[in-house]
OpenMM code with the backbone's topology and positions (N, CA, C; nanometers):
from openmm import Vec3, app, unit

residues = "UNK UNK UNK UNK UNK UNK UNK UNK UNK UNK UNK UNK UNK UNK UNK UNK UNK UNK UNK UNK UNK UNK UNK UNK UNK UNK UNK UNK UNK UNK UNK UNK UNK UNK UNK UNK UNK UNK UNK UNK UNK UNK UNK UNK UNK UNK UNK UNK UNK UNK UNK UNK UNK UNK UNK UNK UNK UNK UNK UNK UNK UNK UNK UNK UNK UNK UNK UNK UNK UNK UNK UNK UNK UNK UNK UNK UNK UNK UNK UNK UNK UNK UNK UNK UNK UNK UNK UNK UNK UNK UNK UNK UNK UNK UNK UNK UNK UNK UNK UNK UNK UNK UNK UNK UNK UNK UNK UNK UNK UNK UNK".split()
positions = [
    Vec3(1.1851, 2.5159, 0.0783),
    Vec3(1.1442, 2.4568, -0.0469),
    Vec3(1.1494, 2.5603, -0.1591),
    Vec3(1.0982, 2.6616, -0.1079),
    Vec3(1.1075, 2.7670, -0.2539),
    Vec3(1.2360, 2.8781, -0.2060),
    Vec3(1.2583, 2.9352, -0.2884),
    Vec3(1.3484, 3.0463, -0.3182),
    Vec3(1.3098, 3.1337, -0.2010),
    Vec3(1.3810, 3.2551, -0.1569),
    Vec3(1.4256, 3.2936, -0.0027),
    Vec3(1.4175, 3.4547, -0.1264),
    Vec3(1.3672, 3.5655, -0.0349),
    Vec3(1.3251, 3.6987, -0.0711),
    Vec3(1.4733, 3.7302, -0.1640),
    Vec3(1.6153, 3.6883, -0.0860),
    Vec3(1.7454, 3.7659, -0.1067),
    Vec3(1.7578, 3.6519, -0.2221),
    Vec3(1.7498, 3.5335, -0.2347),
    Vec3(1.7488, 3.4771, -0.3935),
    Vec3(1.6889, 3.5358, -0.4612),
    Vec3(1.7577, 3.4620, -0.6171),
    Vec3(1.7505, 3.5481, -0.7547),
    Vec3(1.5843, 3.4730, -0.7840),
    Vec3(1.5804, 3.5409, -0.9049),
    Vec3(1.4272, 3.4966, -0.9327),
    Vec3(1.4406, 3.3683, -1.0074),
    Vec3(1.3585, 3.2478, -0.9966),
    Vec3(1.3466, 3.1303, -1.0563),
    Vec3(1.3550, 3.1700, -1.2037),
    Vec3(1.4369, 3.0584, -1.2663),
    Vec3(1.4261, 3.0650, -1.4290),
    Vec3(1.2922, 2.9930, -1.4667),
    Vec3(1.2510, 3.0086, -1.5980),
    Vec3(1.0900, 2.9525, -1.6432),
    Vec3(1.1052, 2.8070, -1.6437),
    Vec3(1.2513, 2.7550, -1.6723),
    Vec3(1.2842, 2.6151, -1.6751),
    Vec3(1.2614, 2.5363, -1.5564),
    Vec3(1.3169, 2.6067, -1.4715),
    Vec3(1.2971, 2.5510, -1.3374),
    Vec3(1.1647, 2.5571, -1.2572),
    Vec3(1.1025, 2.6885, -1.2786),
    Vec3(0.9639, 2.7182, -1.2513),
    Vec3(0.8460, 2.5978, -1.2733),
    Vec3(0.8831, 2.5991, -1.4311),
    Vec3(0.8008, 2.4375, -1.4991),
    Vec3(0.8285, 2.3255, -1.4280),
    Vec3(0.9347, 2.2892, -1.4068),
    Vec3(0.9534, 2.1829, -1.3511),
    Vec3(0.9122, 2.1421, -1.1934),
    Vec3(0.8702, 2.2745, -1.1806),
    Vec3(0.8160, 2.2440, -0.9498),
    Vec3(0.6945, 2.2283, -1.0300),
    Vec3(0.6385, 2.3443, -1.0774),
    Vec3(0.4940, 2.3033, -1.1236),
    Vec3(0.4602, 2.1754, -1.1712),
    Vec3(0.5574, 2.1193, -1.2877),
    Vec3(0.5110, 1.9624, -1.2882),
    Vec3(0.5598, 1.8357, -1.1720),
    Vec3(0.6380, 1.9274, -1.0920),
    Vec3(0.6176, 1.7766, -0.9400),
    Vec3(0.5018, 1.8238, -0.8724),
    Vec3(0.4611, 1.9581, -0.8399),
    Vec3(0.3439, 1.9629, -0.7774),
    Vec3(0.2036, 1.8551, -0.8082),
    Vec3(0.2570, 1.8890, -0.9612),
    Vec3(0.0964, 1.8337, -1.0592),
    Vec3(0.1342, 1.6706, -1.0441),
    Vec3(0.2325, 1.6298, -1.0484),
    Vec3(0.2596, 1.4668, -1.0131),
    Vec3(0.2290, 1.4463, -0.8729),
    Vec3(0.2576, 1.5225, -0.7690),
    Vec3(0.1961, 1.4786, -0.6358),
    Vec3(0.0542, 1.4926, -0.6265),
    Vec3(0.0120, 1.5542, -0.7153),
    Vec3(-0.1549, 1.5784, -0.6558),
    Vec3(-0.2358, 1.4663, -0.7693),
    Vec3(-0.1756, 1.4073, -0.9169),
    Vec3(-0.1737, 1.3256, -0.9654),
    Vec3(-0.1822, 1.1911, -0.8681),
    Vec3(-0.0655, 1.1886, -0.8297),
    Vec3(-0.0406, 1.0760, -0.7075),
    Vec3(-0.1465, 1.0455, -0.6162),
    Vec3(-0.1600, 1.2141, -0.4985),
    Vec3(-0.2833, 1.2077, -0.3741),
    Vec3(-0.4314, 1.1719, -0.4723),
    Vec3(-0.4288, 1.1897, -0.5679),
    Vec3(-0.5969, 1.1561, -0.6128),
    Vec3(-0.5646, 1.0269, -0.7038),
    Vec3(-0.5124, 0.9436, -0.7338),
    Vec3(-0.4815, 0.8183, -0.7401),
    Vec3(-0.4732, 0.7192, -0.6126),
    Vec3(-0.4335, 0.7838, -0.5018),
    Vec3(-0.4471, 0.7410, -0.3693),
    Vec3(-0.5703, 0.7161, -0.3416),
    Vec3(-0.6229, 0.8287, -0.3129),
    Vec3(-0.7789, 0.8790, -0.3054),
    Vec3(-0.9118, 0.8236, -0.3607),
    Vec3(-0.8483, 0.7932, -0.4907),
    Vec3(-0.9627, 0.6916, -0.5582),
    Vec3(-0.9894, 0.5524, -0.5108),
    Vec3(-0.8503, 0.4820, -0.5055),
    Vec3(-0.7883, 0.3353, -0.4445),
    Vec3(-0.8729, 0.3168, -0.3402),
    Vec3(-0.8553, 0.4391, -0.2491),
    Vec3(-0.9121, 0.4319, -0.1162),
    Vec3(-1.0812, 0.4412, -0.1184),
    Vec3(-1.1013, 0.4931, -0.2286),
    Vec3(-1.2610, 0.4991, -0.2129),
    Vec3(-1.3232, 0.3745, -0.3342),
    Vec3(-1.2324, 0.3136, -0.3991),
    Vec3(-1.2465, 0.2225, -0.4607),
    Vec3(-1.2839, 0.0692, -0.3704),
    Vec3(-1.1442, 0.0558, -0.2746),
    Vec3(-1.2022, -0.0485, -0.2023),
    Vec3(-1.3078, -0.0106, -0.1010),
    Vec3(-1.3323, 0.0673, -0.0149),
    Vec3(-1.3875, 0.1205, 0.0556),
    Vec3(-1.5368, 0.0599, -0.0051),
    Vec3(-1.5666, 0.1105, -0.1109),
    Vec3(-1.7253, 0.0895, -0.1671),
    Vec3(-1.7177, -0.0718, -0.1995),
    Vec3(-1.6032, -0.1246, -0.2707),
    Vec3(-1.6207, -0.2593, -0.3167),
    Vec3(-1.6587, -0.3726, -0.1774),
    Vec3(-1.5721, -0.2770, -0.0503),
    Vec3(-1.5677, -0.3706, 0.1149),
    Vec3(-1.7069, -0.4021, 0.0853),
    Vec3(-1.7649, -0.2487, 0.1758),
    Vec3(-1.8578, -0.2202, 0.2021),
    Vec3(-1.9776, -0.2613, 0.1410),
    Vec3(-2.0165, -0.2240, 0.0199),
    Vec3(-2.1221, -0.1897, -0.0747),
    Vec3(-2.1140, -0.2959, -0.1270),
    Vec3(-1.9795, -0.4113, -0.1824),
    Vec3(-2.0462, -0.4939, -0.2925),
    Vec3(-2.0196, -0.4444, -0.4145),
    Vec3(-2.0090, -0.3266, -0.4482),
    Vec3(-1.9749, -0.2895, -0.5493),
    Vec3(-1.8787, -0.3653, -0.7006),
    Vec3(-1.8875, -0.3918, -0.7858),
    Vec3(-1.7950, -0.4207, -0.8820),
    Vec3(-1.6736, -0.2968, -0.9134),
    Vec3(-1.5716, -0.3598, -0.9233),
    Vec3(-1.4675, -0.2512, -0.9333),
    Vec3(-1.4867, -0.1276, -1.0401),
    Vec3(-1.5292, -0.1355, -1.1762),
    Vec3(-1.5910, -0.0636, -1.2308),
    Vec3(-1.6947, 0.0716, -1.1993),
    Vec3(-1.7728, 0.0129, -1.1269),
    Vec3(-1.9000, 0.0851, -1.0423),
    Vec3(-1.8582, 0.1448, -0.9617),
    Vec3(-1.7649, 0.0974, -0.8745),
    Vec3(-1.6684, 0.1433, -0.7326),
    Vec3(-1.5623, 0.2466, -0.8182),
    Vec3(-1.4977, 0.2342, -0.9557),
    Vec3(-1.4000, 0.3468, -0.9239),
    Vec3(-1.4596, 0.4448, -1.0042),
    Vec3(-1.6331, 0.4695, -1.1344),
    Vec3(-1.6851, 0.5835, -1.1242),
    Vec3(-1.7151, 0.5839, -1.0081),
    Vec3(-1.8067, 0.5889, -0.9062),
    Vec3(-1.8714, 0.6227, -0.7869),
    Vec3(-1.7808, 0.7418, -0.6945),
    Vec3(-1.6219, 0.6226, -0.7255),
    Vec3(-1.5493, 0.7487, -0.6229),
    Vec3(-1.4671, 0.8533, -0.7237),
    Vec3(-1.4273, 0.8228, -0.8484),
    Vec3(-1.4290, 0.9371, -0.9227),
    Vec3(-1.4965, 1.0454, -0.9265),
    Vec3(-1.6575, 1.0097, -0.8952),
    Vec3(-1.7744, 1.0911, -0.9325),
    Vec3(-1.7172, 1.2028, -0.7965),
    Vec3(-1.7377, 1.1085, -0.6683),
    Vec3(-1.7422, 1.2127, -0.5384),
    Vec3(-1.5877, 1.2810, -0.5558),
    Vec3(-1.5119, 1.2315, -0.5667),
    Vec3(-1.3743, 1.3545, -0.5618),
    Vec3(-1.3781, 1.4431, -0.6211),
    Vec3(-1.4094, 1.3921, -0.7878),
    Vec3(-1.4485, 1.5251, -0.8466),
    Vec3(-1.5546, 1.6357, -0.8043),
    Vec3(-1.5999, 1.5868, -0.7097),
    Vec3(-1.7429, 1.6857, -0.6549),
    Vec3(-1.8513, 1.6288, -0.7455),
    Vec3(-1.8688, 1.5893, -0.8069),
    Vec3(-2.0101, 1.6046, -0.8732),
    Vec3(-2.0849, 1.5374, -0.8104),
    Vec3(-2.0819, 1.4254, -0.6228),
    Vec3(-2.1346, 1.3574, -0.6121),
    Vec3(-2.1865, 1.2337, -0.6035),
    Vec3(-2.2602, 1.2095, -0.5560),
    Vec3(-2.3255, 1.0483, -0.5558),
    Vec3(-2.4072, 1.0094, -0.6584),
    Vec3(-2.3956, 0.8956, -0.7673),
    Vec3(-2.4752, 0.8550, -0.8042),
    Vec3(-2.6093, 0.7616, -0.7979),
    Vec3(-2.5937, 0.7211, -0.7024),
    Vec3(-2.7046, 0.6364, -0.6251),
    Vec3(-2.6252, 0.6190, -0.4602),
    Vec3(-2.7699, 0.6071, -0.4050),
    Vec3(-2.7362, 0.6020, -0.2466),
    Vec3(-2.6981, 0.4652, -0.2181),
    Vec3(-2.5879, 0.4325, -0.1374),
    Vec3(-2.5313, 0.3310, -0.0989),
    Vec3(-2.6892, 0.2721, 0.0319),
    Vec3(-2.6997, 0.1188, -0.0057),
    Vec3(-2.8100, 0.0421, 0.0720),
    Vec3(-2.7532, 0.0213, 0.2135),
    Vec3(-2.6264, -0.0293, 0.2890),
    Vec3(-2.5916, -0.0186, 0.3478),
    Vec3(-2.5934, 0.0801, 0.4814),
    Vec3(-2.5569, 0.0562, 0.6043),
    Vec3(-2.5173, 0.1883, 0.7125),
    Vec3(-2.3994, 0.1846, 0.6876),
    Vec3(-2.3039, 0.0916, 0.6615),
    Vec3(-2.1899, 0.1256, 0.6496),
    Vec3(-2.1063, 0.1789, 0.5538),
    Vec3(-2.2240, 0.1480, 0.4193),
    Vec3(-2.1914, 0.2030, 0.3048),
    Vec3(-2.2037, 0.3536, 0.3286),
    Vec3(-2.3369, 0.3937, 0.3492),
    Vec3(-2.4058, 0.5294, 0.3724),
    Vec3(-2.2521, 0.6249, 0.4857),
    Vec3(-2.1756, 0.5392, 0.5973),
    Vec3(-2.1111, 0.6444, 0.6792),
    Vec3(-1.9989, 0.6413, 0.5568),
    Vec3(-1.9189, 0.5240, 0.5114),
    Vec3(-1.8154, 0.5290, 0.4357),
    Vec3(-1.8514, 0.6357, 0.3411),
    Vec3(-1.9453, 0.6376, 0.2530),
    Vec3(-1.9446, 0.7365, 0.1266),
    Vec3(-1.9855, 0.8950, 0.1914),
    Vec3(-2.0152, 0.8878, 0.3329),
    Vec3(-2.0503, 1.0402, 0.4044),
    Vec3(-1.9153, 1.1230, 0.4283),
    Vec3(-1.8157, 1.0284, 0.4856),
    Vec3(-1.6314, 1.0247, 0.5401),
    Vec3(-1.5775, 1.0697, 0.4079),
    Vec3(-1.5861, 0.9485, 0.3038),
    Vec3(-1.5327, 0.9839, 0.1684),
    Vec3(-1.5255, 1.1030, 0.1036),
    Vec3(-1.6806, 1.1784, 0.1281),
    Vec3(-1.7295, 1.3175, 0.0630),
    Vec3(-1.6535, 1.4154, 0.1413),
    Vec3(-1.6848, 1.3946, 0.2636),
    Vec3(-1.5905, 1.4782, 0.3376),
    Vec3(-1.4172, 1.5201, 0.3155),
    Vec3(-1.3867, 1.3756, 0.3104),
    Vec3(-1.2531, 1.4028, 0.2805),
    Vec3(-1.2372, 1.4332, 0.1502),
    Vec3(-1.3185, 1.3903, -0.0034),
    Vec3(-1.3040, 1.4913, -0.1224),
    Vec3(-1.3026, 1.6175, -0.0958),
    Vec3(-1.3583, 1.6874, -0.0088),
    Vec3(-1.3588, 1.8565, -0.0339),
    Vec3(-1.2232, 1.9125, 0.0553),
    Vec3(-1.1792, 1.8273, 0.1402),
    Vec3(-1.0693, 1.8818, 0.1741),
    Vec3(-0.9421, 1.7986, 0.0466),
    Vec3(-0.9712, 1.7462, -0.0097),
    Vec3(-0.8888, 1.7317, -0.1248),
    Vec3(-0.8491, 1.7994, -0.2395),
    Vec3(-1.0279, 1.8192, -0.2574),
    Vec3(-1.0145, 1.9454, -0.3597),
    Vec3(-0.9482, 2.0888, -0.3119),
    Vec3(-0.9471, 2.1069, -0.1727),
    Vec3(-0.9037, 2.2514, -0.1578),
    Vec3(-0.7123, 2.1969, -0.1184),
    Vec3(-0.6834, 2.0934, -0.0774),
    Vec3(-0.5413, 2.0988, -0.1024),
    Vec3(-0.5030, 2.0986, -0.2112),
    Vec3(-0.5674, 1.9966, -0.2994),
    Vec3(-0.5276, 2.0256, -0.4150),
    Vec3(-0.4791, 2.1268, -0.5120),
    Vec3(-0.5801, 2.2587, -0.4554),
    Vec3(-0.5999, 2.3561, -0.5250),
    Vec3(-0.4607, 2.4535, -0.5223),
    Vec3(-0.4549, 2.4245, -0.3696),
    Vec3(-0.3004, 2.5292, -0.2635),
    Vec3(-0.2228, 2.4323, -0.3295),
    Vec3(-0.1991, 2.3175, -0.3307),
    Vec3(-0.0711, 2.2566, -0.3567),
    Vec3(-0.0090, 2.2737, -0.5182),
    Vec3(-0.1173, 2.2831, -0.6451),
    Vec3(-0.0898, 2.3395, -0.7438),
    Vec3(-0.0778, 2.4969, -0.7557),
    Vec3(-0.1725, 2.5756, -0.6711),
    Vec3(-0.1549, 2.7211, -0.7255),
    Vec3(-0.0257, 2.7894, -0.6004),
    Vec3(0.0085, 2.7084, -0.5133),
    Vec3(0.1380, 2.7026, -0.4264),
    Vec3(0.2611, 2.8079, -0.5164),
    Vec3(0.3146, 2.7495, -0.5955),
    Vec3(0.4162, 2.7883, -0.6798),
    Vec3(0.3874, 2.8975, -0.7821),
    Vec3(0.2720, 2.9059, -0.8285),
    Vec3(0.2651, 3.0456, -0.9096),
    Vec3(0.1970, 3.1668, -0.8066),
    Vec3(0.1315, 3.1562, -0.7594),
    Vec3(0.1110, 3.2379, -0.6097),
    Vec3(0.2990, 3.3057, -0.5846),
    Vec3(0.3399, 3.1933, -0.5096),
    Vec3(0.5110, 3.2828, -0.4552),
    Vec3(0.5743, 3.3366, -0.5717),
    Vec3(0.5757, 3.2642, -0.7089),
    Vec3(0.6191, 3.3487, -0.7638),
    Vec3(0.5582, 3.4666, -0.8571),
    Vec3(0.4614, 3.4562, -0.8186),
    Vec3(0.3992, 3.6407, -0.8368),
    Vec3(0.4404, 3.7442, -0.7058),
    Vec3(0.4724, 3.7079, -0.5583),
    Vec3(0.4793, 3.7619, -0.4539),
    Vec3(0.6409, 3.7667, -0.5160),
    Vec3(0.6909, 3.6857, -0.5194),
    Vec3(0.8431, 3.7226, -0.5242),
    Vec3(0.8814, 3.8508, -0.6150),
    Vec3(0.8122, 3.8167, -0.7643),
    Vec3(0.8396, 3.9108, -0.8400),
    Vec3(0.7984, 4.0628, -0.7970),
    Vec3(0.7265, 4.0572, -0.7149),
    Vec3(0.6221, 4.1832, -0.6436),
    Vec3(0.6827, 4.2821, -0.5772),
    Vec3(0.8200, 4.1748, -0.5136),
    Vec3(0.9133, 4.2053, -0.3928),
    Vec3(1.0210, 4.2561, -0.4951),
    Vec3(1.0803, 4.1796, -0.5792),
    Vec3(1.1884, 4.2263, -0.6381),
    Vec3(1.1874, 4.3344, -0.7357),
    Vec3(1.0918, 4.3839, -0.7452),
    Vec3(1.0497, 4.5024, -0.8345),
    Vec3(1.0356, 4.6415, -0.7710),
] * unit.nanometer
topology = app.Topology()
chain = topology.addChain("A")
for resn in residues:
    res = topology.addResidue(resn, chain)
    for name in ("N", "CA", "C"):
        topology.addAtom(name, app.Element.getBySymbol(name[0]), res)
């Protein structure tokens, strides 16, 4: 996927442009992510779609729960959900800082 030690160094044109598919796939996985925690709460909980897509906005972004789901099934769904936000947030993180990471190592190498 990326450039090989004995390749030349990425131009800034091209550089920009992985960086903005990265930022469209992780755009994408947390549009996924919401959907999924959108119906999930509306199944479960009752929720109005409104209520359901802050709620799971709130938890991906990390900031949390805003009120405790009444439910057991609500309560495991939004426990799973949280869980899988923090491994979201940390792919997220590798999958955007992915490309400026190698190309600081590359430049590191070719110098």
């Amino acid at each position: 996927m990326y450039e090989k030690l004995s390749e030349s160094f990425l131009s800034r044109r091209k550089f920009l442009s992985r960086m903005m598919a990265h930022t469209a796939f992780v755009l994408a996985l947390m549009a996924v992510s919401i959907l999924a925690g959108v119906i999930g709460l509306v199944l479960l909980e009752g929720k109005g779609l409104e209520d359901a897509l802050l709620h799971s906005a709130y938890m991906l972004s990390g900031l949390g729960l805003l009120e405790v789901p009444n439910s057991f099934a609500g309560k495991l769904f939004v426990g799973l959900y949280g869980l899988y936000a923090s491994l979201f947030f940390l792919a997220a993180f590798g999958i955007i800082f992915a490309p400026i990471v190698h190309r600081i190592l590359h430049k590191l190498h070719l110098d």
